[in-house]
SEFI-115455 format. One record per residue: x, y, z of N, C-alpha, C in turn. Coordinates in steps of 0.2 Angstrom, whole numbers, padded with zeros to 4 digits, always signed. Layout:
! residues N
XYZXYZXYZ...
! end
This chain:
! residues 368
+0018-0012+0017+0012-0010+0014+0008-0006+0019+0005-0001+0017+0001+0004+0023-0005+0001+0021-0008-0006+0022-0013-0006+0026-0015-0007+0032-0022-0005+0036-0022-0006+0041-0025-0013+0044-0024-0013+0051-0028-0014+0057-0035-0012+0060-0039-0014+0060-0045-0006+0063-0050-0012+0066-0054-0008+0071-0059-0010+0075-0065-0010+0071-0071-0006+0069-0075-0004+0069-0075-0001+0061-0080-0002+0057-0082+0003+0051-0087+0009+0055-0086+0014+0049-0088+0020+0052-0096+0018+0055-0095+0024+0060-0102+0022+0065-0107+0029+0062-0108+0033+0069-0112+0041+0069-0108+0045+0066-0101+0047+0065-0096+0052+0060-0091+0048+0057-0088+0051+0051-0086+0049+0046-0080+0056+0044-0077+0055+0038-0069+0059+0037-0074+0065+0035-0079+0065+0033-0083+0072+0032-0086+0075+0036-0086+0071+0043-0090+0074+0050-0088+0083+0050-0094+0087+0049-0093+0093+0047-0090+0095+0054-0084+0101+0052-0081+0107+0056-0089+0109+0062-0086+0110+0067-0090+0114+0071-0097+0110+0074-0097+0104+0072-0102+0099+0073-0101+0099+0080-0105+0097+0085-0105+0095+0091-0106+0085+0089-0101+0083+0094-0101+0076+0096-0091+0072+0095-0091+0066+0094-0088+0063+0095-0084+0062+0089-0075+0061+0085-0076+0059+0079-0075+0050+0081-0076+0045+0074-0075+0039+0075-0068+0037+0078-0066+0032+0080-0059+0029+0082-0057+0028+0075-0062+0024+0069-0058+0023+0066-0059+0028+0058-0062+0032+0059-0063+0040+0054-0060+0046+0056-0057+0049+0048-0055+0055+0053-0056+0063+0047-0057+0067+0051-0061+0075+0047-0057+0076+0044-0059+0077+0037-0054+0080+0032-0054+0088+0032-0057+0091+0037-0056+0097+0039-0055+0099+0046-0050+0103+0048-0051+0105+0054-0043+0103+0059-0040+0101+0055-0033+0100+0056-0028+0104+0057-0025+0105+0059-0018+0107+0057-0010+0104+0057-0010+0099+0056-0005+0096+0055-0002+0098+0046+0004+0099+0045+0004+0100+0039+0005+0094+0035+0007+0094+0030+0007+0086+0026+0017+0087+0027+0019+0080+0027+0025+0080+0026+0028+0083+0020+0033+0088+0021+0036+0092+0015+0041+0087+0012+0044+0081+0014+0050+0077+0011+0046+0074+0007+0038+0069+0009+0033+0065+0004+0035+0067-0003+0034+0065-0007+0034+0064-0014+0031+0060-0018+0025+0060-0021+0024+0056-0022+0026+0049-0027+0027+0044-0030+0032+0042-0035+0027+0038-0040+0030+0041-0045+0026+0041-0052+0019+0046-0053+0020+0052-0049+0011+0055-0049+0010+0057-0057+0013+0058-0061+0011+0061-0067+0006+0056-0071+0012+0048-0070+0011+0043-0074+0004+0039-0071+0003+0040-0063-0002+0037-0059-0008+0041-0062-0008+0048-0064-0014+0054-0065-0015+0050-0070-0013+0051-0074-0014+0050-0084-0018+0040-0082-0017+0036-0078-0019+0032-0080-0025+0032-0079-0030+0036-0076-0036+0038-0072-0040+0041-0077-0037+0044-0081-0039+0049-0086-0045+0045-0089-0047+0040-0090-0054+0036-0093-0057+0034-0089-0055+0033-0084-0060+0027-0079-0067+0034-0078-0074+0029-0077-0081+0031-0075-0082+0037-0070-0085+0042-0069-0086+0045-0065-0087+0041-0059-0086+0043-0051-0086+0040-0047-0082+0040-0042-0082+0035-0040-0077+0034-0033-0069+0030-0033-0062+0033-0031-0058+0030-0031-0053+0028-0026-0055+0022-0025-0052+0018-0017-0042+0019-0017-0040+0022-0013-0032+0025-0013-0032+0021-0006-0031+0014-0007-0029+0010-0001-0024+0010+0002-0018+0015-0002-0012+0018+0003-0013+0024+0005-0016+0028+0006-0016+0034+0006-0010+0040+0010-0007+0036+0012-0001+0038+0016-0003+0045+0016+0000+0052+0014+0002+0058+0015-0002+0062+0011-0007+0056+0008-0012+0061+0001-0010+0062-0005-0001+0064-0006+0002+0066-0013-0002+0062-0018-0003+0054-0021-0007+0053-0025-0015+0054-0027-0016+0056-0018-0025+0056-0020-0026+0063-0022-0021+0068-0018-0022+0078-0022-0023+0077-0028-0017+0074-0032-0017+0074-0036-0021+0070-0042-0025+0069-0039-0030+0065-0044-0036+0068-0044-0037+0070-0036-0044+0074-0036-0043+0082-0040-0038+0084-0041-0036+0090-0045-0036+0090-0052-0035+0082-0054-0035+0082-0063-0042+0080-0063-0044+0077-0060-0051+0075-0061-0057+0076-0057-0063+0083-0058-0065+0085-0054-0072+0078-0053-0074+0075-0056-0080+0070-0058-0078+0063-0052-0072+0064-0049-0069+0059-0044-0070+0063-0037-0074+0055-0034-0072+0056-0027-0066+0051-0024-0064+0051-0019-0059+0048-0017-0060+0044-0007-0059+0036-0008-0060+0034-0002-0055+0031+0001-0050+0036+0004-0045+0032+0008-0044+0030+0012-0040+0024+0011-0038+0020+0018-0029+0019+0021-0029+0019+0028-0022+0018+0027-0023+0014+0035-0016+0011+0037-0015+0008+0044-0010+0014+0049-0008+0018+0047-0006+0020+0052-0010+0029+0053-0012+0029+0060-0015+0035+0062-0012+0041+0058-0006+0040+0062-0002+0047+0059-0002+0048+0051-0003+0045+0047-0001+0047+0041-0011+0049+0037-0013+0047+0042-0021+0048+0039-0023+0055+0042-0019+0057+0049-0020+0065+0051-0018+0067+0046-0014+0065+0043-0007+0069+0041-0012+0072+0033-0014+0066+0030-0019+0066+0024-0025+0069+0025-0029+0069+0031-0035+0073+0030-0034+0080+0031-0027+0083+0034-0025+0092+0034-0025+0090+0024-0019+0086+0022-0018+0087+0015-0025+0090+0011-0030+0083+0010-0037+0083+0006-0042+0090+0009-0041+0092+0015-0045+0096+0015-0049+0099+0010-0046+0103+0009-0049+0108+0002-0050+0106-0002-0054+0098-0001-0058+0094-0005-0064+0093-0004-0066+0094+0004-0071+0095+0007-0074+0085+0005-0081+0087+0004-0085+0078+0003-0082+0076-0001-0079+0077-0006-0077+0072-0012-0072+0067-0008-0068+0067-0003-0065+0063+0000-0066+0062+0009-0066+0054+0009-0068+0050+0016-0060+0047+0015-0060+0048+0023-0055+0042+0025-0054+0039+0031-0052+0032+0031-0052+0027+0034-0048+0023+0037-0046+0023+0044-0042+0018+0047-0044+0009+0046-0042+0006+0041-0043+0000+0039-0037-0002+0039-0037-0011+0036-0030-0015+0034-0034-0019+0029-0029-0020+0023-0031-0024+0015-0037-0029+0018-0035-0032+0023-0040-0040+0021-0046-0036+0028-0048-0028+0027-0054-0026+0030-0057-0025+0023-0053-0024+0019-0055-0017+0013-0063-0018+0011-0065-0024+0009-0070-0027+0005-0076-0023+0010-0077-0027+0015-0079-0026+0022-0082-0017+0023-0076-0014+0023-0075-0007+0025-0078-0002+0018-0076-0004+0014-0081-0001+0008-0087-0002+0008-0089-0009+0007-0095-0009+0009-0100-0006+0014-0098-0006+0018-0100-0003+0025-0103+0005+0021-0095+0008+0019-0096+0015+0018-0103+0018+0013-0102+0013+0009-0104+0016+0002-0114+0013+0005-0116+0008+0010-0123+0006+0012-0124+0012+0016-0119+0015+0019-0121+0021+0025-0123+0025+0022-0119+0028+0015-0123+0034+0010-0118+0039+0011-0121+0046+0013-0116+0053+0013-0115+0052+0019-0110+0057+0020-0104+0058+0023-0101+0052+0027-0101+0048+0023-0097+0040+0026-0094+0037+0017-0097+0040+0012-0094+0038+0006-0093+0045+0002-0089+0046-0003-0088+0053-0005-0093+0056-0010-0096+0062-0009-0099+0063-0013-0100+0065-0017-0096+0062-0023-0096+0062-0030-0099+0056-0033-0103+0052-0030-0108+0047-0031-0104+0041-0032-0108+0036-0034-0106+0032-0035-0104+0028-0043-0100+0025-0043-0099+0022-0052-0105+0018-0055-0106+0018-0062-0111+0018-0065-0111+0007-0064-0115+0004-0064-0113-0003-0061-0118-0006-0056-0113-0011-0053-0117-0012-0048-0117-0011-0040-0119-0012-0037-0119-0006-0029-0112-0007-0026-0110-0003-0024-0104-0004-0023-0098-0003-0027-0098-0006-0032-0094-0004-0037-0089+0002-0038-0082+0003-0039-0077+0009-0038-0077+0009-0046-0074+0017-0048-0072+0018-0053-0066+0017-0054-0060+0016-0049-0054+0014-0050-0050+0013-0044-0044+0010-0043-0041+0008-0036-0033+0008-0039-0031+0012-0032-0023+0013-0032-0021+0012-0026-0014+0005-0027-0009+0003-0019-0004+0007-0023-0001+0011-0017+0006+0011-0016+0009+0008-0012+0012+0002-0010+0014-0003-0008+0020+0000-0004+0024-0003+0000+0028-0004+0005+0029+0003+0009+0036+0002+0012+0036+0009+0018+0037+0015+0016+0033+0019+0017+0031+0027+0017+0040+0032+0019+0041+0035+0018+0047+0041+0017+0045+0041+0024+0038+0046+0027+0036+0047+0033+0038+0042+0038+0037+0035+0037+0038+0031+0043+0048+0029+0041+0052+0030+0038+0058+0029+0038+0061+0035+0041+0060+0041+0039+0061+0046+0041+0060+0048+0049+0056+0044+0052+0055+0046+0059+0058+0040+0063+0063+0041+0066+0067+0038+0069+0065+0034+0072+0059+0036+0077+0054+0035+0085+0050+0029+0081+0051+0029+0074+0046+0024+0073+0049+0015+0070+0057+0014+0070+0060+0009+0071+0060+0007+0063+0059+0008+0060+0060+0004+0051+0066+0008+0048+0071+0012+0051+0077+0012+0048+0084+0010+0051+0087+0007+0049+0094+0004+0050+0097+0011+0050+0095+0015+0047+0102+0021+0047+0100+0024+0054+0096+0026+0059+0091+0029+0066+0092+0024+0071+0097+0025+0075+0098+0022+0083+0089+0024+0084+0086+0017+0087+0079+0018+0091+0075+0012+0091+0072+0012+0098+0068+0005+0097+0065+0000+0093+0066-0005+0092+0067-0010+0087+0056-0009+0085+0055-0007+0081+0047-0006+0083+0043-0010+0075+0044-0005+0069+0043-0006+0063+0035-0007+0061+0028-0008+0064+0024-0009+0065+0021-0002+0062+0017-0001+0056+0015+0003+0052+0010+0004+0055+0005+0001+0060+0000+0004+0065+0001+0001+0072+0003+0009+0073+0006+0007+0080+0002+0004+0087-0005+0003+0084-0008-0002+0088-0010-0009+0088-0005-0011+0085-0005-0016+0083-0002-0021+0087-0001-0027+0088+0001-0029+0096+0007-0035+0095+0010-0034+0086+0015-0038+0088+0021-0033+0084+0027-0031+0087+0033-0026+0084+0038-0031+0081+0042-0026+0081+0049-0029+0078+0054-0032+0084+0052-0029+0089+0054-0032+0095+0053-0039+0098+0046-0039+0095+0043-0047+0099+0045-0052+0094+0046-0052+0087+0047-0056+0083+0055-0058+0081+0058-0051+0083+0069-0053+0085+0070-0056+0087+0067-0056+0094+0067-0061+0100+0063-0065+0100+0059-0067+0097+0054-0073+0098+0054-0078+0092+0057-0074+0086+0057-0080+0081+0062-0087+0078+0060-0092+0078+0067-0097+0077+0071-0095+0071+0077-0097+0070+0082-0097+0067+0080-0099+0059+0075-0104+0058+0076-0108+0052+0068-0102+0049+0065-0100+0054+0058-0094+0052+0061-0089+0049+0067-0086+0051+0070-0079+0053+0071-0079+0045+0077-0085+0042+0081-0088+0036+0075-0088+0033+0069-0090+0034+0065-0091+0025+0063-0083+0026+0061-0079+0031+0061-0071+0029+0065-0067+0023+0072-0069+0026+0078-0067+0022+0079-0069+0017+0080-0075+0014+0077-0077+0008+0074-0074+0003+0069-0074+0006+0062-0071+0001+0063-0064+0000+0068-0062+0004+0072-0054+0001+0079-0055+0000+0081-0059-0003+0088-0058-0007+0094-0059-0003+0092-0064+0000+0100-0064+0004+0102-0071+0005+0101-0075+0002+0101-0080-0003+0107-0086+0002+0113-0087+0003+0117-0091+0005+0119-0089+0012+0118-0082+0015+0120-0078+0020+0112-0078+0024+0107-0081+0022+0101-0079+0027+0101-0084+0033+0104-0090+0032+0104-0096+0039+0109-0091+0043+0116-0087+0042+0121-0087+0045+0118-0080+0048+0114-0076+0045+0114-0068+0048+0107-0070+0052+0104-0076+0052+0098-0077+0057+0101-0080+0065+0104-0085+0063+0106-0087+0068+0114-0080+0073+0115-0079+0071+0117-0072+0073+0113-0069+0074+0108-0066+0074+0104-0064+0077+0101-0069+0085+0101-0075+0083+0097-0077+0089+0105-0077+0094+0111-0077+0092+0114-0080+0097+0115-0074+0103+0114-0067+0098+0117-0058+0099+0108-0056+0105+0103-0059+0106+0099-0060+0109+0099-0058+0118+0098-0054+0121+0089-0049+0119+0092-0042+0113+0090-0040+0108+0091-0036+0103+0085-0031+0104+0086-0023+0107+0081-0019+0107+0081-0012+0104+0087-0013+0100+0087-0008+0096+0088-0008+0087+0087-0002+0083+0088-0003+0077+0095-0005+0076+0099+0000+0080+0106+0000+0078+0111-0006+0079+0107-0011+0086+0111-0015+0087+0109-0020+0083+0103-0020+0079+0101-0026+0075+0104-0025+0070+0108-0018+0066+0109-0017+0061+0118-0021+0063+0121-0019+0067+0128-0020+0069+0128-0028+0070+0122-0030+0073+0123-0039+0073+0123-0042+0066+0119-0039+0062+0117-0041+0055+0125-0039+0050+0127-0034+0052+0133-0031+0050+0140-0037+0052+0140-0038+0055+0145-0043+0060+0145-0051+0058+0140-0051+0054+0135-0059+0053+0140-0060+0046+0141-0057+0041+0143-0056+0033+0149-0052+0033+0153-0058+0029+0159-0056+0025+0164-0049+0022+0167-0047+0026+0170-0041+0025+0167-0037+0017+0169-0041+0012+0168-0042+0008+0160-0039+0002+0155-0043+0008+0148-0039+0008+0148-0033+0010+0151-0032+0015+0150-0026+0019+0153-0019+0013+0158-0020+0011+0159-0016+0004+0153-0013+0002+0150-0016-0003+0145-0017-0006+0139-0012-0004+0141-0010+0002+0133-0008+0003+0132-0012+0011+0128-0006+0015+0127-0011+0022+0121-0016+0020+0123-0022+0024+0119-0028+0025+0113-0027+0027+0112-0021+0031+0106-0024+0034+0100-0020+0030+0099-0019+0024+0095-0016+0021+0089-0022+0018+0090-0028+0017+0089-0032+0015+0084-0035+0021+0088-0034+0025+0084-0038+0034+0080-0034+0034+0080-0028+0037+0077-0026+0039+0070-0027+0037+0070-0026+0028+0065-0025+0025+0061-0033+0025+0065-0038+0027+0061-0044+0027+0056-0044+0035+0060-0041+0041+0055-0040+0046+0052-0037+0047+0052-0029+0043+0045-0027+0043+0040-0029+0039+0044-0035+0033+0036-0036+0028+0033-0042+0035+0036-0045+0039+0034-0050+0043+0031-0046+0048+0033-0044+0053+0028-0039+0058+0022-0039+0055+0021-0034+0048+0015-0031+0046+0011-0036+0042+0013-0041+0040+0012-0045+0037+0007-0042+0033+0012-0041+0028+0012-0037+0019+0010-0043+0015+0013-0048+0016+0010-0052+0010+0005-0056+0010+0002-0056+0016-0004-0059+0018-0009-0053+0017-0008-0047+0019-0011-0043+0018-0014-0040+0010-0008-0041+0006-0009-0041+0000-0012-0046-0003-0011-0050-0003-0016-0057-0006-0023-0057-0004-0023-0054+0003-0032-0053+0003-0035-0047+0001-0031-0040+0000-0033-0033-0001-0033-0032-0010-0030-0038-0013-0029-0035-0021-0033-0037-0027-0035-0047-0023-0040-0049-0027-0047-0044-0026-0051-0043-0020-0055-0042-0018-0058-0034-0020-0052-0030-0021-0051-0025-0024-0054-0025-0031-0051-0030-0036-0053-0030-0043-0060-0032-0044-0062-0035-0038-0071-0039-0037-0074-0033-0038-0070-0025-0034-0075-0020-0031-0076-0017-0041-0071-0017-0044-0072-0013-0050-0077-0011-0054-0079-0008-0056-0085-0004-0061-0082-0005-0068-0087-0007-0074-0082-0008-0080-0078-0001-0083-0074-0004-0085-0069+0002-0085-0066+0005-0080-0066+0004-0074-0062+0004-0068-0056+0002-0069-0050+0004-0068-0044+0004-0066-0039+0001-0060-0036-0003-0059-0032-0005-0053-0024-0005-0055-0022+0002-0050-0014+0003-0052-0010+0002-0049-0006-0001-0047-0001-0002-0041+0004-0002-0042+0009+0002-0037+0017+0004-0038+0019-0001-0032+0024-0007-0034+0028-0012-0031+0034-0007-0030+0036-0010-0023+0043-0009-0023+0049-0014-0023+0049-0022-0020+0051-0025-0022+0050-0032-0026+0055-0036-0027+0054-0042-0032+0046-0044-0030+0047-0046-0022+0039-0051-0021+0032-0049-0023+0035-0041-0020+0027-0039-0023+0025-0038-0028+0031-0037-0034+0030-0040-0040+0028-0043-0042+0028-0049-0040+0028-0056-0043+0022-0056-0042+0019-0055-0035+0013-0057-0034+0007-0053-0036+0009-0045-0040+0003-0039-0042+0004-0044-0049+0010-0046-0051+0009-0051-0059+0004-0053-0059+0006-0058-0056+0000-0066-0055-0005-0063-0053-0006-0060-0049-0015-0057-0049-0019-0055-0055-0015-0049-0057-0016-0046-0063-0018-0050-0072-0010-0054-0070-0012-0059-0077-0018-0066-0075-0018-0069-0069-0023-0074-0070-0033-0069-0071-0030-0063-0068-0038-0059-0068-0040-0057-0075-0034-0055-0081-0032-0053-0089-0034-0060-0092-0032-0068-0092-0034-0075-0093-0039-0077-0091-0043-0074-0086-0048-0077-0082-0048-0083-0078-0044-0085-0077-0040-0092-0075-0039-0095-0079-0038-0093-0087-0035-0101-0093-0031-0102-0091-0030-0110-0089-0026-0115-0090-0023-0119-0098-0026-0116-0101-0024-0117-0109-0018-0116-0110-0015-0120-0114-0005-0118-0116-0004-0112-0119-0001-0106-0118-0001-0103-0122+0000-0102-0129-0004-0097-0131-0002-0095-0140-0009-0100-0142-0013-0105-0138-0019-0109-0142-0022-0106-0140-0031-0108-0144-0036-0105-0142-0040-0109-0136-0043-0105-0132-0044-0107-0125-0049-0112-0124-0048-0117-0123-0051-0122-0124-0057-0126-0114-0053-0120-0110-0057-0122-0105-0063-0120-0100-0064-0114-0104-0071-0110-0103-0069-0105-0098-0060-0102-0099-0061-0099-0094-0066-0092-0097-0067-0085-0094-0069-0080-0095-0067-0073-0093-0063-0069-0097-0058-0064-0094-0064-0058-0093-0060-0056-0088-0066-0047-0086-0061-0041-0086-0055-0043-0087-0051-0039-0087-0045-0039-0090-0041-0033-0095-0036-0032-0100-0031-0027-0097-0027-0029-0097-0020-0026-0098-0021-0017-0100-0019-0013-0096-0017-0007-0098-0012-0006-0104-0007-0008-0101+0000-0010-0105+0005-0015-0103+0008-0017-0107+0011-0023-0105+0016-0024-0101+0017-0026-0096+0023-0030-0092+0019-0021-0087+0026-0021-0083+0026-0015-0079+0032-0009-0082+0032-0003-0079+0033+0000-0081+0038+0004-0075+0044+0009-0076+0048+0011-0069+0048+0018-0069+0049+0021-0065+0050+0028-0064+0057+0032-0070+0057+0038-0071+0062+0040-0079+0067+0042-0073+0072+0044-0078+0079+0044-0074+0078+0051-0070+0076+0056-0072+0076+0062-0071+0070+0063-0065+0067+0057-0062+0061+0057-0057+0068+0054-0052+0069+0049-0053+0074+0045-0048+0081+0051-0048+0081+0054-0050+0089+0060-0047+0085+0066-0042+0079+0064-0040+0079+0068-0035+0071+0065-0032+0071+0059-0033+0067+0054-0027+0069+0048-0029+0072+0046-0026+0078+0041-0023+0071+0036-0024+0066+0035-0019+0061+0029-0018+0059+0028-0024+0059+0032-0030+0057+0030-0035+0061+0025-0038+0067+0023-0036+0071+0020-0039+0069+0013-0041+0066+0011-0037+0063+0003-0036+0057+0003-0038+0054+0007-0039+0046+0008-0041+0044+0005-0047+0040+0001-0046+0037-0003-0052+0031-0003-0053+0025+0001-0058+0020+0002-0059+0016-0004-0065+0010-0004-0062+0007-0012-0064-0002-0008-0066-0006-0011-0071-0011-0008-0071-0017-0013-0076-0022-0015-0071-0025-0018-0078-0034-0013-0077-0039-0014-0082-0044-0011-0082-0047-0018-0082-0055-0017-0078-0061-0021-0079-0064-0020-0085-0066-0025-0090-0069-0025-0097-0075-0023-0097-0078-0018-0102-0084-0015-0102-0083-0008-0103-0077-0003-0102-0076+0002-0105-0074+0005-0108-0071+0010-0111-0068+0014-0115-0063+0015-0115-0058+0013-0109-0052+0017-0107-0047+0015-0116-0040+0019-0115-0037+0016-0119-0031+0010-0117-0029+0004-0121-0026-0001-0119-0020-0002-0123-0018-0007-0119-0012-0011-0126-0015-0016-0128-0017-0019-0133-0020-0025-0134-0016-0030-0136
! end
């Protein structure tokens, strides 16, 4: 998940801090003008057509793009919708240089922000009490202060961080064992190879699918100890499991992915960043999110459907007999994947799984 880490909410400048200004930018803000970094030409975004269209109702205002990785979903939205601002956050530096060259030609309708999910609440608020150039200036949603008109997670590791070698989250790249979506972050994929117990490493892997082989490919790991590279991790993990698996598909795709959700600590991240997110919504505001694997699935459901139930504890199919109170419905039902003719030429879309509910109070259209 790209959210951040960060120090400080915006101070004296902010991602609008005007070109040719004399002074300092924030550590944790950055210019949406004045870059030249270009955006990654391999990024794509996955699902933008089906992500724009679900925005198409939501209130004039502000739309919080808590992954903001490379921009692709936030151009894209500020392009169909000119009544939207946009307030992005992400965890790792490089990929918010990367997005403030992209939005430029957006000028104040977009701010952005080095944060992490469980700053999110925190950090928007800050923005939006600071005023201009610290919040975007397409105003604010009609409601209460604070309030967004809709919020988009694009969930798990960015193309850009797999793609660069130097940056340690792919098995397929000999290079420092690192994984760490902000690289100032103080604990890696290196400290946690070497430092975690056997029976920790095994519930990691578990909770990514490697089901009767995760005690055997963790303890192989401690025995193959000190571990500082991708390649060796990939080869020890390869070594661990049955000829047999190896067929199938290299093993360590599964690992890997369970150590970088642990380093970044994705799911702790998510649990604080998604409820708190649907707090900030304006009625008729929208929360859309593309899952990449099972867990973050499971867990965008159950957010989603106790937020649709309002916490009823009632049996299903009775009438609600506990007082709960819903504030928010179903876009459409269950979730939804990428078409075949998106996945034949972006692969990442293959696992892509789109989830969306709206706050009660507006117009948007639903599935009822």
């Amino acid at each position: 998940m790209r959210s951040p880490s960060t120090g400080t909410v915006e101070d004296s400048s902010s991602a609008l801090f005007p070109v040719g200004r004399q002074g300092k930018y924030s550590d944790s803000t950055w210019p949406v003008g004045g870059l030249q970094m270009d955006r990654d030409p391999e990024h794509e975004p996955v699902m933008a057509a089906e992500v724009v269209a679900l925005f198409a109702t939501v209130p004039p205002g502000v739309v919080l793009d808590a992954t903001v990785g490379a921009g692709g979903h936030a151009a894209a939205l500020l392009s169909a919708y000119p009544h939207l601002g946009l307030f992005g956050i992400d965890r790792d530096p490089t990929a918010l240089e990367i997005a403030a060259s992209a939005l430029a030609s957006f000028g104040p309708r977009v701010v952005l922000h080095h944060a992490r999910f469980t700053d999110l609440d925190r950090v928007v608020g800050a923005a939006w009490a600071a005023g201009r150039g610290h919040w975007p200036s397409s105003g604010e949603a009609a409601g209460a202060p604070c309030s967004i008109s809709g919020a988009l997670f694009d969930l798990g590791v960015s193309s850009m961080q797999l793609d660069r070698a130097e940056r340690g989250f792919s098995y397929r790249r000999d290079a420092p064992l690192d994984m760490r979506m902000d690289p100032g972050a103080s604990s890696s994929a290196l400290d946690i190879v070497n430092g975690a117990g056997p029976d920790e490493m095994a519930s990691w892997f578990r909770a990514n699918g490697e089901g009767r082989l995760a005690g055997r490919i963790a303890r192989a790991i401690v025995a193959a100890r000190p571990i500082a590279t991708t390649a060796r991790l990939a080869e020890v993990v390869a070594s661990a499991v049955p000829a047999a698996v190896r067929r199938r598909g290299h093993p360590a795709g599964r690992v890997f992915q369970a150590i970088r959700i642990a380093v970044n600590e994705e799911s702790e991240e998510l649990a604080a960043g998604l409820p708190a997110t649907l707090g900030l919504l304006a009625g008729g505001g929208r929360c859309v999110v593309l899952a990449y694997h099972s867990g973050e699935s499971r867990f965008v459901k159950q957010t989603f459907a106790n937020a649709v139930s309002g916490g009823c504890v009632c049996p299903p199919g009775l009438p609600c007999v506990c007082g709960a109170s819903a504030e928010f419905q179903w876009v459409f039902r269950g979730s939804r994947g990428a078409s075949a003719a998106e996945v034949s030429v972006n692969a990442r879309a293959s696992s892509a799984r789109l989830w969306a509910v709206e706050r009660l109070g507006g117009r948007g259209d639903v599935d009822r």
